[in-house]
N, C-alpha and C positions, 0 to 999 in steps of 0.2 A: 452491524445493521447496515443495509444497503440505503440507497435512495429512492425516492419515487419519483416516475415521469409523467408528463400529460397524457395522455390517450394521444395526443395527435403527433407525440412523438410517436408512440405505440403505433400508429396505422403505418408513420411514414417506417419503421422496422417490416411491419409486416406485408406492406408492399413489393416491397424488397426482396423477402424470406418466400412467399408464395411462391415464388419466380421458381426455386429449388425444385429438384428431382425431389421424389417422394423417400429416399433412402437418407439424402443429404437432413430435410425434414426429420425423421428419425433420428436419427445421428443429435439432432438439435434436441428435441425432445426429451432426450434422455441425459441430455447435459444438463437441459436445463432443472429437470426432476431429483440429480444429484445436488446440484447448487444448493435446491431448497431444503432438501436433508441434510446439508453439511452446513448450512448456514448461522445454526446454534453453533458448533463447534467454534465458528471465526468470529465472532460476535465481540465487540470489546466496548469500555467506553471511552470515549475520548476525554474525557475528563480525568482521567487518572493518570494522563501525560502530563498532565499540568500540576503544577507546585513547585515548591520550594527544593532547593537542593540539600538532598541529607547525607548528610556528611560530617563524620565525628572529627576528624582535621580543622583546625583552626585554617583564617587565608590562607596567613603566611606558605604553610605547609603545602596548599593545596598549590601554589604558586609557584614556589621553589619545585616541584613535582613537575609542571606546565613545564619552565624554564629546561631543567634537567632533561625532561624528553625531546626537546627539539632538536632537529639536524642538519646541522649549517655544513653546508656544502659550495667551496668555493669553484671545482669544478665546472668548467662549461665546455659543453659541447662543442665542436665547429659545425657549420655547417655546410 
C-alpha cells in the first residue's frame, strides 16, 4: 500500500508536470495507470516483518554458526 499526499503537494507536482510536451504527459499517464493495476500485486503488510525469531536451534547453536561464518582477515592493503 502506498501513501497519501496533501493536495498541495499534488498542485506543487502538477505545476511542474504541466510544463511537459504533450507526448512526455502520455508517456506519464500511462505509467501511472500501470502503477495502479500492479499495485494489488506489491501490496504487503508491514506487520508480518515483525516478531519473534523462529528458529528450531537452540542459542548455543545459532552462535557457534555466527562465530564459524566469520572471516578474519589480517591482510591490509597499502596504499
Amino acid at each position: 500500500m502506498g501513501y497519501a499526499i496533501s493536495n498541495k503537494t499534488i498542485d506543487k507536482y502538477f505545476s511542474f508536470l504541466k510544463k511537459l510536451d504533450n507526448n512526455t504527459k502520455k508517456k506519464l499517464i500511462i505509467k501511472l495507470a500501470e502503477s495502479i493495476e500492479t499495485e494489488e500485486d506489491k501490496s504487503f503488510e508491514l506487520k508480518k516483518l515483525f516478531g519473534a525469531w523462529d528458529d528450531s536451534r537452540d542459542s548455543d547453536a545459532i552462535i557457534k554458526e555466527i562465530r564459524e561464518s566469520r572471516v578474519n582477515s589480517r591482510n591490509i592493503e597499502k596504499l
